[in-house]
C-alpha positions, 0 to 999 in steps of 0.5 A: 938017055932019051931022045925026046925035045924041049919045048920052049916059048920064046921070051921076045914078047913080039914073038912068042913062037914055041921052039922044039930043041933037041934035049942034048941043048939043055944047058946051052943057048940057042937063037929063035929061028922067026925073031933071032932072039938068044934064048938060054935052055934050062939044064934040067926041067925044074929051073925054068921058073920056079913056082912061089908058095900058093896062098890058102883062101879061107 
């Protein structure tokens, strides 16, 4: 395992601030230290937003 953190944006459209949370709080909720905000860590890197399919131009 590494030591590495996660960094994730804050969803409060207001606040938007990038968070640095330990790896060990994937999976688990954590609040925005500037707005108070709950924001739920992605267990694993892949779930945050999966992608759709992009559309080929001709």
């Amino acid at each position: 395992m590494s030591d590495e953190s996660v960094r994730i944006m804050c969803p409060n459209l207001t606040c938007r601030k990038v968070l640095a949370v330990p790896a060990s709080a994937r999976g688990k909720t954590v609040r925005c230290r500037n707005c108070a905000t709950t924001i739920r860590i992605p267990a694993t890197l892949g779930q945050a937003e999966p992608t759709p399919p992009a559309k080929k131009s001709a």
